[in-house]
ZAMARGU-4260 file (C-alpha; in steps of 0.2 Angstrom, whole numbers, plus 5000, padded with zeros to 4 digits):
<rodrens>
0) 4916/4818/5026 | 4927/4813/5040 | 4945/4803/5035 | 4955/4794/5044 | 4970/4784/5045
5) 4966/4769/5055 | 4981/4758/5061 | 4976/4739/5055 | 4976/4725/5066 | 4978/4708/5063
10) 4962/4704/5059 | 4958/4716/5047 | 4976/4710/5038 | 4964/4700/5023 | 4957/4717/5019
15) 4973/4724/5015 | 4977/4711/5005 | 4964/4713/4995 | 4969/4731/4992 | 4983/4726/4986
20) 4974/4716/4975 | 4966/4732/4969 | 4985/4742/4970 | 4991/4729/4957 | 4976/4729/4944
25) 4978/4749/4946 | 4996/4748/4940 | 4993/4734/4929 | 4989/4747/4915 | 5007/4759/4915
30) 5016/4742/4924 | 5010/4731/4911 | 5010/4714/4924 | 4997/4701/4920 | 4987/4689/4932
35) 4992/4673/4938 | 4985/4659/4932 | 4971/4660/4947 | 4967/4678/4940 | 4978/4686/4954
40) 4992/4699/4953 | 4999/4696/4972 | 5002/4679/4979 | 5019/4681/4988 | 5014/4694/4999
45) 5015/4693/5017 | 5009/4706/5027 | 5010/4698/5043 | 5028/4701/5042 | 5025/4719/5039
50) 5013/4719/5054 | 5023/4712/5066 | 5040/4723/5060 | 5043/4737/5072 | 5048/4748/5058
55) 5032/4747/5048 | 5016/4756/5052 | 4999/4752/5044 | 4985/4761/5042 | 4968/4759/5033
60) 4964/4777/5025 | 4943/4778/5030 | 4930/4791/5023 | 4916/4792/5035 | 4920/4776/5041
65) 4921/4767/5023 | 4939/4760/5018 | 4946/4769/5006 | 4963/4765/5003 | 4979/4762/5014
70) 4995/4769/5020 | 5010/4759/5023 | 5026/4768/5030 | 5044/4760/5035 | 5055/4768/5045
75) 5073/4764/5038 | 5083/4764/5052 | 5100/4766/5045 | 5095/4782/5034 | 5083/4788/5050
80) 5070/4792/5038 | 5053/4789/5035 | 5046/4781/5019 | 5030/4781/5013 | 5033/4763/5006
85) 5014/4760/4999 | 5000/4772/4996 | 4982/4770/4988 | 4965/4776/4987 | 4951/4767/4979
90) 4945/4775/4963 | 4928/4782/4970 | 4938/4793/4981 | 4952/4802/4969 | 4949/4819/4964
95) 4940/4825/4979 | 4957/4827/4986 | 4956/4813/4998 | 4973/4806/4993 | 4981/4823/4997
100) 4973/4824/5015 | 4976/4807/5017 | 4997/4812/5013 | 4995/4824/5023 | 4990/4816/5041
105) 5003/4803/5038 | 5017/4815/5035 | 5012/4823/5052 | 5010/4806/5061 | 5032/4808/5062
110) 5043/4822/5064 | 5059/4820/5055 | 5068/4816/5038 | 5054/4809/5024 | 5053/4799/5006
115) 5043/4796/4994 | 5048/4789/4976 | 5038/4783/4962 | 5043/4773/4946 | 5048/4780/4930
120) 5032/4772/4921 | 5019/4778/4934 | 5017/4796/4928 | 5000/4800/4940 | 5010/4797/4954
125) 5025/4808/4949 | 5015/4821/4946 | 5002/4817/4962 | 5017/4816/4974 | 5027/4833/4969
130) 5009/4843/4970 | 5005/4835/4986 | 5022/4838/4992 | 5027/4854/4985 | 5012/4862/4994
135) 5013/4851/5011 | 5034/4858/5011 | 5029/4875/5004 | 5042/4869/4989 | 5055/4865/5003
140) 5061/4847/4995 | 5071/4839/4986 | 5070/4829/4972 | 5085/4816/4965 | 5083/4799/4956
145) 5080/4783/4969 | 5095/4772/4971 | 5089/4759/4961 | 5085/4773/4945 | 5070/4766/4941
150) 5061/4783/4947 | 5062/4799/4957 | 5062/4802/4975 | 5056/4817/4984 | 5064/4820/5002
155) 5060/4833/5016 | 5059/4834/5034 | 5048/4840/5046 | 5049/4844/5064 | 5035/4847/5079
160) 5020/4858/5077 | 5023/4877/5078 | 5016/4881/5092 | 5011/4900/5087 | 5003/4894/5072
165) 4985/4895/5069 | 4985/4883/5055 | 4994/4871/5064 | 5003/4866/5049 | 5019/4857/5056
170) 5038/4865/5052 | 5046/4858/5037 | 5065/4862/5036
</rodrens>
Protein backbone atom coordinates (compact mmCIF):
# COMPACT_ATOMS: atom_id res chain seq x y z
CA UNK A 1 0.00 0.00 0.00
CA UNK A 2 1.75 3.05 -1.45
CA UNK A 3 0.23 6.89 -0.11
CA UNK A 4 0.76 9.70 -1.61
CA UNK A 5 0.04 13.35 -1.49
CA UNK A 6 -0.81 14.39 -4.99
CA UNK A 7 -0.85 18.31 -5.75
CA UNK A 8 -4.35 18.70 -7.67
CA UNK A 9 -4.68 20.40 -10.79
CA UNK A 10 -7.21 22.23 -12.26
CA UNK A 11 -8.93 19.57 -13.82
CA UNK A 12 -9.26 17.38 -11.02
CA UNK A 13 -10.77 20.50 -8.89
CA UNK A 14 -14.61 18.76 -9.30
CA UNK A 15 -13.27 15.91 -7.39
CA UNK A 16 -12.35 17.83 -4.50
CA UNK A 17 -15.43 19.18 -4.48
CA UNK A 18 -16.93 16.33 -4.14
CA UNK A 19 -14.89 15.44 -1.18
CA UNK A 20 -15.92 18.06 0.34
CA UNK A 21 -19.22 16.99 -0.17
CA UNK A 22 -18.30 13.90 1.60
CA UNK A 23 -16.21 16.30 4.52
CA UNK A 24 -19.66 18.07 5.22
CA UNK A 25 -21.89 14.79 5.46
CA UNK A 26 -18.96 13.39 7.91
CA UNK A 27 -19.38 16.50 10.16
CA UNK A 28 -23.04 16.78 9.71
CA UNK A 29 -23.49 14.35 12.62
CA UNK A 30 -21.16 16.35 15.71
CA UNK A 31 -21.96 19.72 13.45
CA UNK A 32 -25.42 19.20 13.10
CA UNK A 33 -25.86 21.19 9.47
CA UNK A 34 -28.47 20.03 7.17
CA UNK A 35 -28.75 19.81 3.24
CA UNK A 36 -29.79 22.46 0.93
CA UNK A 37 -32.81 22.02 -0.67
CA UNK A 38 -30.83 20.30 -3.71
CA UNK A 39 -29.67 17.67 -0.98
CA UNK A 40 -26.13 19.38 -0.78
CA UNK A 41 -24.10 20.66 2.18
CA UNK A 42 -21.47 22.89 0.01
CA UNK A 43 -22.66 25.33 -2.61
CA UNK A 44 -20.70 28.40 -2.02
CA UNK A 45 -17.44 26.92 -2.23
CA UNK A 46 -14.88 27.99 -4.80
CA UNK A 47 -11.85 26.18 -4.96
CA UNK A 48 -10.56 27.80 -7.84
CA UNK A 49 -9.69 30.65 -5.77
CA UNK A 50 -7.83 28.29 -3.50
CA UNK A 51 -5.96 26.92 -6.51
CA UNK A 52 -4.92 29.84 -7.87
CA UNK A 53 -3.72 31.56 -4.33
CA UNK A 54 -0.22 31.43 -3.84
CA UNK A 55 -0.50 30.68 -0.24
CA UNK A 56 -2.64 27.62 -0.61
CA UNK A 57 -1.39 24.12 -1.47
CA UNK A 58 -3.68 21.16 -2.54
CA UNK A 59 -3.13 17.93 -2.55
CA UNK A 60 -5.30 14.70 -3.11
CA UNK A 61 -4.19 11.93 -0.28
CA UNK A 62 -3.92 8.41 -2.71
CA UNK A 63 -3.53 4.67 -1.55
CA UNK A 64 -2.09 2.87 -4.29
CA UNK A 65 -3.21 5.16 -6.64
CA UNK A 66 -7.00 5.30 -5.29
CA UNK A 67 -8.23 8.76 -3.76
CA UNK A 68 -8.54 8.69 -0.56
CA UNK A 69 -8.96 11.84 1.01
CA UNK A 70 -7.32 15.45 0.65
CA UNK A 71 -4.91 17.91 2.27
CA UNK A 72 -5.43 21.49 2.00
CA UNK A 73 -2.65 23.87 3.77
CA UNK A 74 -2.49 27.82 3.78
CA UNK A 75 0.51 29.53 4.46
CA UNK A 76 -0.51 32.78 6.68
CA UNK A 77 1.75 35.17 5.66
CA UNK A 78 1.53 37.64 8.43
CA UNK A 79 1.92 34.89 11.35
CA UNK A 80 4.74 32.80 8.81
CA UNK A 81 3.06 29.84 9.62
CA UNK A 82 1.65 26.91 8.18
CA UNK A 83 -1.86 25.77 8.54
CA UNK A 84 -3.36 22.64 7.87
CA UNK A 85 -6.68 24.40 6.91
CA UNK A 86 -8.56 21.15 5.61
CA UNK A 87 -7.93 17.48 6.22
CA UNK A 88 -9.97 14.26 5.27
CA UNK A 89 -9.87 10.61 4.60
CA UNK A 90 -12.57 8.62 3.29
CA UNK A 91 -14.03 6.23 5.69
CA UNK A 92 -12.61 2.98 4.19
CA UNK A 93 -9.24 4.17 4.97
CA UNK A 94 -9.37 5.31 8.80
CA UNK A 95 -7.83 2.97 11.23
CA UNK A 96 -5.26 1.63 9.20
CA UNK A 97 -3.40 4.79 10.04
CA UNK A 98 -3.58 6.21 6.78
CA UNK A 99 -4.71 9.60 8.19
CA UNK A 100 -1.56 9.59 10.50
CA UNK A 101 1.00 9.06 7.62
CA UNK A 102 -0.90 11.19 5.46
CA UNK A 103 -0.12 14.20 8.48
CA UNK A 104 2.89 13.25 8.59
CA UNK A 105 4.12 13.72 4.74
CA UNK A 106 2.40 17.12 4.77
CA UNK A 107 3.96 18.32 7.82
CA UNK A 108 7.44 17.59 6.21
CA UNK A 109 6.36 19.10 2.75
CA UNK A 110 7.41 22.78 4.97
CA UNK A 111 10.02 23.44 7.43
CA UNK A 112 9.00 26.06 9.78
CA UNK A 113 6.11 27.27 12.36
CA UNK A 114 2.69 24.78 12.01
CA UNK A 115 -1.14 24.84 13.14
CA UNK A 116 -3.75 22.80 13.35
CA UNK A 117 -7.13 23.46 15.28
CA UNK A 118 -10.14 21.65 15.46
CA UNK A 119 -13.86 22.73 16.74
CA UNK A 120 -14.95 22.25 20.16
CA UNK A 121 -17.80 19.77 18.87
CA UNK A 122 -15.67 17.57 16.68
CA UNK A 123 -14.08 15.41 19.57
CA UNK A 124 -12.37 12.62 16.79
CA UNK A 125 -10.48 15.15 15.55
CA UNK A 126 -9.19 16.59 18.91
CA UNK A 127 -8.26 13.69 19.95
CA UNK A 128 -6.80 12.50 16.16
CA UNK A 129 -4.84 15.72 15.99
CA UNK A 130 -2.85 15.63 19.55
CA UNK A 131 -1.91 11.74 19.05
CA UNK A 132 -0.84 12.30 15.66
CA UNK A 133 0.94 15.46 16.69
CA UNK A 134 2.30 14.53 20.00
CA UNK A 135 4.17 11.47 18.41
CA UNK A 136 5.17 13.51 15.01
CA UNK A 137 6.88 16.50 17.80
CA UNK A 138 7.81 13.85 20.37
CA UNK A 139 5.33 16.03 22.71
CA UNK A 140 7.19 19.18 21.68
CA UNK A 141 3.78 21.57 21.06
CA UNK A 142 1.76 23.59 22.27
CA UNK A 143 -1.75 23.68 22.70
CA UNK A 144 -3.96 27.10 23.52
CA UNK A 145 -7.62 27.86 22.25
CA UNK A 146 -7.96 29.21 18.50
CA UNK A 147 -8.54 32.88 18.24
CA UNK A 148 -12.00 32.60 17.47
CA UNK A 149 -12.59 30.12 20.72
CA UNK A 150 -14.47 27.83 19.09
CA UNK A 151 -11.75 25.07 19.63
CA UNK A 152 -8.18 24.19 20.30
CA UNK A 153 -5.04 24.70 18.31
CA UNK A 154 -1.89 22.81 18.44
CA UNK A 155 1.27 24.72 17.16
CA UNK A 156 4.96 23.41 16.59
CA UNK A 157 7.77 24.00 14.20
CA UNK A 158 9.81 21.97 12.32
CA UNK A 159 13.05 22.67 10.62
CA UNK A 160 15.40 20.62 7.81
CA UNK A 161 15.93 16.83 7.99
CA UNK A 162 18.77 15.77 10.32
CA UNK A 163 21.01 14.75 8.41
CA UNK A 164 22.75 12.13 10.77
CA UNK A 165 19.54 10.43 11.39
CA UNK A 166 18.69 7.24 10.11
CA UNK A 167 14.97 7.56 10.61
CA UNK A 168 15.05 10.61 8.67
CA UNK A 169 12.54 12.06 10.98
CA UNK A 170 12.65 16.00 10.49
CA UNK A 171 13.80 18.44 13.71
CA UNK A 172 10.93 19.71 15.46
CA UNK A 173 11.98 22.64 17.93
Amino acid sequence: MVLELEQISTERLPALKNLFELVAYDLSEFGGTDVNENGLYVTNLNLKDWHEDPNYRLYFITVSGNLAGFVIIKYLVEKDTYYLNHFFVLRKYRKQNIGKQAAIKAFDLFAGNWRVSEFDWNMPAQLFWRKVISSYTDENFTERRRADDKGPMQEFTTCTYDENSSSKKPVVY
